[in-house]
PALUMFI-189088 format. One record per residue: x negated, y, z of N, C-alpha, C in turn. Coordinates in pm, whole numbers, plus 50000, padded with zeros to 5 digits. Layout:
! PALUMFI-189088
XYZXYZXYZ/...
This chain:
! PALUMFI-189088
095786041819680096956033019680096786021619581/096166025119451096026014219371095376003819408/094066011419445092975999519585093685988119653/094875998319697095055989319835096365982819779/097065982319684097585975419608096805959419528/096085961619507095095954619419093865945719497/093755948519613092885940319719093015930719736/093515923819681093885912419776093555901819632/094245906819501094165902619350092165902519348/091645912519358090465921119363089855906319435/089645907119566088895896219632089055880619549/090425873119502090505864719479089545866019303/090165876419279088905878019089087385874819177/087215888019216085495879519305084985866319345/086035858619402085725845219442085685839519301/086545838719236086825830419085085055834519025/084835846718964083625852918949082455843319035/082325837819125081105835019206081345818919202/082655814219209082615799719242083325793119091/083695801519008084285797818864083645797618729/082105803618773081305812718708080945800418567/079835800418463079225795518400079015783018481/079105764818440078785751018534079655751818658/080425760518628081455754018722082475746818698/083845746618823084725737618818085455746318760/086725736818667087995742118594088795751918687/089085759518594089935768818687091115761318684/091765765818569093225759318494093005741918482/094725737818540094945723718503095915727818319/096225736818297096865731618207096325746318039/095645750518094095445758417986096315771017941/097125773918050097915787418024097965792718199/096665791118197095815803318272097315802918461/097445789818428098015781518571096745781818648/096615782518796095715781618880095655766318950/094785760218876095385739918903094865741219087/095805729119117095635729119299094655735019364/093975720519288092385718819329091575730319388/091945739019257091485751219266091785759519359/092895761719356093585770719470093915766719624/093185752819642093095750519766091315755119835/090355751019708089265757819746089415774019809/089685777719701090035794719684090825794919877/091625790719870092345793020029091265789320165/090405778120130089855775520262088805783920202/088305789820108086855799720118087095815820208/088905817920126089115828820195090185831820323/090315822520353091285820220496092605821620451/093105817320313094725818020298095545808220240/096765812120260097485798520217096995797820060/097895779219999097185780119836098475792319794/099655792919862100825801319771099895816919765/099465822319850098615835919854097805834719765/097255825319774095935825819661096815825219490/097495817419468098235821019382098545829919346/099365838219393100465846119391098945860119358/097815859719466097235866719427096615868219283/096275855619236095215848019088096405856019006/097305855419007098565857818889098495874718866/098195877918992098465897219010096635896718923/095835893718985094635895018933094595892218777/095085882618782095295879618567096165896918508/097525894118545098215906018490097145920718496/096045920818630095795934718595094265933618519/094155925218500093085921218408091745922218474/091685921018576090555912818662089885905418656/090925894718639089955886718556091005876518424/089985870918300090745865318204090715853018204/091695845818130091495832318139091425828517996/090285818117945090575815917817090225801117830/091415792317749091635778817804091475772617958/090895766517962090325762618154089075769018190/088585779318118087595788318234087945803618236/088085807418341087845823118387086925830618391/086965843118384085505850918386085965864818423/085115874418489085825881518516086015892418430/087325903818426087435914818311086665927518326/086215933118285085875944618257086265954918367/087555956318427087975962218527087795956718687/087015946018719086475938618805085165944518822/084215943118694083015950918665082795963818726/083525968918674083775984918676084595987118835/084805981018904085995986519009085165992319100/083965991119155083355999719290082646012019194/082516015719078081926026719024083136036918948/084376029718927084996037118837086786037518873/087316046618981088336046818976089276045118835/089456053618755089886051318646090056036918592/089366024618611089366014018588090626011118717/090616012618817091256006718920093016013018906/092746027318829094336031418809094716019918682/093716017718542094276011318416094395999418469/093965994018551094405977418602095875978818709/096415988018791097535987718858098215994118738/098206001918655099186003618535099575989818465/098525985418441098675974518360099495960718450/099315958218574100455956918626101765956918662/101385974918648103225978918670104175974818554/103225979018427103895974918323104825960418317/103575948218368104075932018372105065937518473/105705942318527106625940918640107565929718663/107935924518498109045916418500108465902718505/106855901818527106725889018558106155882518684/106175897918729105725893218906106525886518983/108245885018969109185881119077110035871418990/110145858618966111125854518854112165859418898/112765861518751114065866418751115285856118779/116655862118786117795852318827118205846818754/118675835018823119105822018703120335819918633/121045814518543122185817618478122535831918406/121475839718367121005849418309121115844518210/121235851418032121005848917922119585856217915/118575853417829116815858917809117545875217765/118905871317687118955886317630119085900617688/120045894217793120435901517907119495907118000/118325899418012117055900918079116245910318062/116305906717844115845915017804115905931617804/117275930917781118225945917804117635955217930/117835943518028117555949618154115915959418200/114985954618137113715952418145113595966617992/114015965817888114235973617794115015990817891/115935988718002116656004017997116016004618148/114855997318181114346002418346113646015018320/113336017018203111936031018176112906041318212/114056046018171114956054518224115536053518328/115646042018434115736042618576114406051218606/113536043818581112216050718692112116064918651/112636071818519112796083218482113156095418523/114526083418611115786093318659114906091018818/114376084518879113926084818982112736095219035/111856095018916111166100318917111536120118946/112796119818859112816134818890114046138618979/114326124119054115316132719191114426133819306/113116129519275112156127719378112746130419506/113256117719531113206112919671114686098419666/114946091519770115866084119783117236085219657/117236075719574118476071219519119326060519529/120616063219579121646047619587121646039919490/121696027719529121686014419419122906020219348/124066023419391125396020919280125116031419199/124816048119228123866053819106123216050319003/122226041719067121136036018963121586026718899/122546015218908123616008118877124076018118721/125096023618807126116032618709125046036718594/123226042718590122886046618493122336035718403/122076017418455121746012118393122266007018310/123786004518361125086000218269125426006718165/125216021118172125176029818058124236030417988/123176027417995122046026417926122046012617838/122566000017909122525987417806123335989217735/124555995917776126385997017672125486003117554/124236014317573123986024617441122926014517358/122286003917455121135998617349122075986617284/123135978417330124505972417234125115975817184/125285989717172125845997217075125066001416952/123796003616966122776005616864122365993716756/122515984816829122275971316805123605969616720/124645976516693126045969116655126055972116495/126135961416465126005958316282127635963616196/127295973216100128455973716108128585971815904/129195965915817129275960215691130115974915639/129465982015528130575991315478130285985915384/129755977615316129835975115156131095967115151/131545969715009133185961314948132935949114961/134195942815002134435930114992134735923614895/134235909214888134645901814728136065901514755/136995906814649138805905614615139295911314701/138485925414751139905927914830139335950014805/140065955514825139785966814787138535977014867/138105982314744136985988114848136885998314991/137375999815059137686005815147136676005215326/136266013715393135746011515482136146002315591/136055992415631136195983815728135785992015890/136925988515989136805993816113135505987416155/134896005516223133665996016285134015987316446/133045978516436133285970216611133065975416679/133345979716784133205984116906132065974116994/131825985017081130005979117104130685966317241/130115954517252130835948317368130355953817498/131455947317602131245956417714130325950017791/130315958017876128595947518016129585934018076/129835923717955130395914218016129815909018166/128455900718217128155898818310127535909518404/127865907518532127415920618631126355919218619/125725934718630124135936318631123665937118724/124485939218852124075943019013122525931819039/123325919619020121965909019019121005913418984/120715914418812119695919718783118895931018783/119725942618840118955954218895118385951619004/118585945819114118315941919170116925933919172/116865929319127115765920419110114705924519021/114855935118927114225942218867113405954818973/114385956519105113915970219216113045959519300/113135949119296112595942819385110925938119340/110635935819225110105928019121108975945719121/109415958119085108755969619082108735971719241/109215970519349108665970819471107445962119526/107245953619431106105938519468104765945819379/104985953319332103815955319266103515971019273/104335977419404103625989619459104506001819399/105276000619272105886013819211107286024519301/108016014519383109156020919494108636009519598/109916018419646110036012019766111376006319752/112155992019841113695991819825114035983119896/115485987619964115545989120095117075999720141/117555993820208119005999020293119826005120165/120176000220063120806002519959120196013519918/119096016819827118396026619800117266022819739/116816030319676115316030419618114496042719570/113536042619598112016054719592110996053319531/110986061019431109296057619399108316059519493/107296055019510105936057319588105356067219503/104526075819565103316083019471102536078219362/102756070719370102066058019285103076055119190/103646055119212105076048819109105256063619034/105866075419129105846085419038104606089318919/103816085618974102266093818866102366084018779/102816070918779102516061718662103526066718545/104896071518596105966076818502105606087618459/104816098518535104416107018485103526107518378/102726096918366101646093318283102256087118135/103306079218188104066075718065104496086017984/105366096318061106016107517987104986113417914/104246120717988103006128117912101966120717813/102256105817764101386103817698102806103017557/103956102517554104886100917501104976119017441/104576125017512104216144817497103076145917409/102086139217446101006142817361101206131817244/102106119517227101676113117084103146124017018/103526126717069104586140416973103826148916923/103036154717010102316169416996100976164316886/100866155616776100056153916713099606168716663/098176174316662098236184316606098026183316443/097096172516444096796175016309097416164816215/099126164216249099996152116180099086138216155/098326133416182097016115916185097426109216220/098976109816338099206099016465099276085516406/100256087916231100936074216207099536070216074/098656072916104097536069316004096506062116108/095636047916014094906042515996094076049816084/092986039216115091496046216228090626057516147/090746051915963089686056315933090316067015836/091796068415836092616079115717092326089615857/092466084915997092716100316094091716103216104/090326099316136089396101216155088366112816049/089136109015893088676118415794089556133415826/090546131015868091806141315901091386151016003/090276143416086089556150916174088786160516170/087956155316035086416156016020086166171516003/087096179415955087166193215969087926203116047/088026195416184088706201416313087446202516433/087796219116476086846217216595086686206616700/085616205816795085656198516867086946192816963/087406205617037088396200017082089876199217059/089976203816949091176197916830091236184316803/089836180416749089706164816688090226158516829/089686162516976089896153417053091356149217084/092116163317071093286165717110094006152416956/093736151116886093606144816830093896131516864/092646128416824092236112816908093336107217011/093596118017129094136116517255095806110717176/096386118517088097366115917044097916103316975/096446097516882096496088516814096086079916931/095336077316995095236062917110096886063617181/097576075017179099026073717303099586066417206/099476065717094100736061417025100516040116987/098796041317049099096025416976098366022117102/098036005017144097955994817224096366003717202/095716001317356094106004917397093615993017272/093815982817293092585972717239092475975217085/093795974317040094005976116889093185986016833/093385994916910092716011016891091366006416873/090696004016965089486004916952088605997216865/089245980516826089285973316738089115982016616/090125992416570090085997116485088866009216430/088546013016552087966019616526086276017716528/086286006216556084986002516592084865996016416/086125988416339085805989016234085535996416121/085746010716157085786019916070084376025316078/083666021916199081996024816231081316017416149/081916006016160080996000016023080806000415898/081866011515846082056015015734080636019915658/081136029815517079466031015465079186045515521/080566053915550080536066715573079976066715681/078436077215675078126076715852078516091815903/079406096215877080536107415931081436099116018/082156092415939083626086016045082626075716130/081356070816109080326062416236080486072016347/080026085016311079886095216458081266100116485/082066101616400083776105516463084186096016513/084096085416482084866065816553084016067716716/082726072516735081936070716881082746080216948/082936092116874083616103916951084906101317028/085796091316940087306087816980086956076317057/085946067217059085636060117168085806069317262/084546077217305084276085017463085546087417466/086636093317407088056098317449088426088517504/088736074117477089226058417473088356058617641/087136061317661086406052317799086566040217785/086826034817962086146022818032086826008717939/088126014817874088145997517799087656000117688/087076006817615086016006617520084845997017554/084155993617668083045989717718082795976617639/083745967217646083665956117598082845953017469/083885961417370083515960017223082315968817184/082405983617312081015991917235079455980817282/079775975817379078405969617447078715955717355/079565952117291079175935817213078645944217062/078635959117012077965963116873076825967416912/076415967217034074445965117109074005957116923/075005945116894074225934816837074095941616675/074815945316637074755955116484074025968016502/072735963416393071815976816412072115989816362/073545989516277073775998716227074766005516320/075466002916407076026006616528075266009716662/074095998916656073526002416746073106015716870/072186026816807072236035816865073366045116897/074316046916831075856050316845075876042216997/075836030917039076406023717130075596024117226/074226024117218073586029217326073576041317384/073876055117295074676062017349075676068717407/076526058517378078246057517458078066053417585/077136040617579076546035317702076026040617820/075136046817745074636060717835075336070117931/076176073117816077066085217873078346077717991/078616067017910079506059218054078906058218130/078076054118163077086049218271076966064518322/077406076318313077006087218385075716096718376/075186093218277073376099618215074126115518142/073396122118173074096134318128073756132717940/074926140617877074636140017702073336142717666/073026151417739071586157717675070346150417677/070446142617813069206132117849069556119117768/070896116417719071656103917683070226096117526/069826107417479068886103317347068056093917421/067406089417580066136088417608066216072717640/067306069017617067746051317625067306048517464/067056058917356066456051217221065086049117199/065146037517155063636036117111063096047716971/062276048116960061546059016855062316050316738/062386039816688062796036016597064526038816544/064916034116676066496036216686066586048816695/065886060116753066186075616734066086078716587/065126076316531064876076316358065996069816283/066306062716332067376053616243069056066616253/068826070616415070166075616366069916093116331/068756093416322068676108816220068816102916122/068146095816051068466093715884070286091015904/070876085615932072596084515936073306093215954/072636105316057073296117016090072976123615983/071606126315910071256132115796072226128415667/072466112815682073486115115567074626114415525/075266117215701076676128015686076976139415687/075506150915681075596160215660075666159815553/074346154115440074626151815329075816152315246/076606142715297077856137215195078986150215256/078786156615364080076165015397079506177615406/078436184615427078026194615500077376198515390/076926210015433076046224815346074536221115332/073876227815255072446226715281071936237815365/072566247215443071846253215564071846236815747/072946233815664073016221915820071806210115813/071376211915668070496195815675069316202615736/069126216215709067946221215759067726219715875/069336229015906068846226716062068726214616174/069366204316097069336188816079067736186516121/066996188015991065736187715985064736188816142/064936198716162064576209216311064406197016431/066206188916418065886181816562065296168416523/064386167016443063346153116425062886152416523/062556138716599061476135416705060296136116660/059946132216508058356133216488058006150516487/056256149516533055736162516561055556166816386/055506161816291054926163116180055846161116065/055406168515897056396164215882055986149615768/054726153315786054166130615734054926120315844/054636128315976055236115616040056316111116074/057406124416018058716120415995058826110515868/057886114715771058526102415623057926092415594/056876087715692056546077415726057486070915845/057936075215905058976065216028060396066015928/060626075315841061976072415807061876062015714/060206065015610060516050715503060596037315617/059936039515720060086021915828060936017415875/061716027215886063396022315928064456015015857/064106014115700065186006715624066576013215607/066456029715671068036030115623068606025215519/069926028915473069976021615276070486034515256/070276046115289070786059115233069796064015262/067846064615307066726067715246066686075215182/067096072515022066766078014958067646085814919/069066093014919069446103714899069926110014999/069126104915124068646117215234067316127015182/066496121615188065396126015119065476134815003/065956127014885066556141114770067196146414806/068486149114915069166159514937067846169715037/067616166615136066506174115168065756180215074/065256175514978064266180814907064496188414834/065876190114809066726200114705067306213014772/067716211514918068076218515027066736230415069/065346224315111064366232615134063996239415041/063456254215122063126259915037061596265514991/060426254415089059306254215047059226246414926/058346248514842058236239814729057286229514743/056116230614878055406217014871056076210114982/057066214815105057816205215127058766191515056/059286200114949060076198114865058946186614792/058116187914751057256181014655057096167514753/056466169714829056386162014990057756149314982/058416156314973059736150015015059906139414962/060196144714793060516138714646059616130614631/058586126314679057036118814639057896107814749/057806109814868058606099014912059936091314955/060706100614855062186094214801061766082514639/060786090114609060346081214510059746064414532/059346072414622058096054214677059596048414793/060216051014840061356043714863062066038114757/062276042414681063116040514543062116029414483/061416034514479060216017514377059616008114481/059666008314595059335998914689057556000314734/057696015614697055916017314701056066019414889/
């Protein structure tokens, strides 16, 4: 359903993509990602439609992020990329739609913005209540629950002064009474059922309205992500990328995730990952491998930012293995996209978050999964790598084993790292 919702947005991103590409013509006449004539008359005679279709489509394609516009050129999004390999991309682009709902259909005129606002603010509890009469509801129902719903968000909104007045006695002042739904809302429900019928969520029609399957699972998705940012297990939700991430660091695997899952429900995808991609760069290379972990939780809109830290070598292999694993390479084979260098680079990093958090039975066994056959030719590839924690990987190793000419071994070249021998 999302597919076939989105087809039509889908083809017009493709054309933009092929005929908008790098040396091409302007998309935008005005720089807020308007589709100038010109444009949209090409776009119509390439694909047999009027310019209003092609429009109307370019606008659905922007909202589901198909494709972006930045000043007068387009390019396409990430979920364009991804759409013949990755359903999941094709549900987060019709979500991300449903959400714009209120800007698919303009709204009615002689409206105050506030009123608009209200309206657009108490629809999450229409589709709520729809959602669980599953099946046909009358407009004057849905009416009756929206009116009650704005009376409670103007009432919340209602300011009320108990502090004393200058010269007059201190006493509580009557509170105001919340005002009433001065203008009818019929209009604007209306146009709000109509506006979520254009973009696939009901249906509406003979005084009535329905969610589609589609419409229900998106509410459902809302609720349950509103369930799990409650159900924080390990209290992190309202903390920083890199305060939850330490909060983690001593939770099993699928705790931390349960985790993660909680802390991404509660804030914006991009922000999230923004954040967490800065906390990879940090010095700790613990929260480096917990930040990749809450990526894979995050997926396909991760792609962007994990494939633009390809360019930071200290992120690097982290990102070629996220890469991997999106791309569908099973975990286990996922190591075989590193070069010998970049595999070395992220044992010494993994080595020294065992280090800084872990036991000396783990560095050992740390030790074990080296790619080199030897153990010269492990401390010769690790001095070549440049980690900058070298050298108290190495003394922690060397203090950890319990051969003594390993140990000697070791310390000889934590030393010649240390003096630049």
């Amino acid at each position: 359903m999302a597919r076939s919702v989105l087809a039509a947005a889908a083809r017009v991103a493709r054309w933009a993509d092929r005929a908008l590409g790098p040396g091409g013509d302007s998309a935008t006449a005005d720089g807020k990602a308007t589709l100038s004539d010109a444009t949209a008359r090409r776009a119509a005679d390439a694909l047999g439609l009027t310019v209003d279709q092609v429009c109307a489509d370019w606008d659905t394609a922007r909202l589901a992020g198909l494709i972006e516009v930045h000043g007068d050129s387009a390019r396409p999004g990430w979920r364009l990329r991804a759409w013949d390999r990755d359903d999941s991309a094709v549900l987060r682009g019709w979500v991300a739609l449903c959400d714009a709902w209120s800007l698919a259909c303009p709204e009615p005129e002689d409206y105050e913005p506030a009123a608009v606002a209200e309206v657009v603010t108490a629809m999450p509890q229409v589709l709520s209540f729809l959602q669980l009469s599953a099946g046909p509801v009358p407009v004057p129902q849905l009416l009756d629950l929206l009116e009650q719903r704005v009376t409670e968000l103007r009432t919340e909104r209602c300011e009320v002064d108990y502090g004393p007045r200058p010269d007059t006695p201190a006493v509580a002042p009557e509170p105001r009474p919340a005002p009433a739904v001065d203008a009818p809302l019929r209009p604007l429900l209306d146009w709000a059922l109509r506006a979520l019928a254009s973009v696939g969520a009901l249906t509406y029609g003979d005084g009535q309205a329905t969610l589609t399957p589609l419409g229900s699972w998106a509410v459902w998705v809302k609720l349950e992500q509103i369930c799990v940012a409650a159900q924080s297990p390990a209290g992190n939700i309202e903390q920083g990328a890199e305060d939850m991430l330490r909060g983690c660091a001593r939770l099993r695997p699928a705790a931390a995730r349960a985790e993660y899952r909680a802390w991404l429900a509660a804030r914006p995808v991009g922000s999230a990952v923004t954040e967490l991609i800065a906390a990879a760069r940090g010095e700790d290379a613990l929260l480096r491998g917990l930040a990749f972990e809450a990526l894979r939780v995050v997926g396909g809109p991760a792609e962007p930012e994990v494939r633009a830290a390809l360019d930071e070598p200290t992120l690097r292999p982290y990102a070629l293995l996220w890469l991997a694993e999106h791309d569908g390479v099973d975990p286990e084979d996922a190591h075989e996209v590193l070069t010998r260098e970049e595999a070395t680079w992220l044992w010494v990093d993994t080595a020294a978050a065992v280090a800084d958090h872990g036991e000396a039975p783990l560095l050992l066994r740390h030790l074990e999964t080296a790619v080199q056959p030897t153990v010269p030719a492990l401390l010769d590839e690790v001095r070549a790598v440049g980690h900058p924690r070298t050298v108290q990987v190495l003394v922690a190793l060397a203090a950890a084993h319990p051969d003594p000419a390993f140990a000697k071994a070791v310390r000889r070249a934590a030393f010649q790292v240390h003096t630049g021998g």
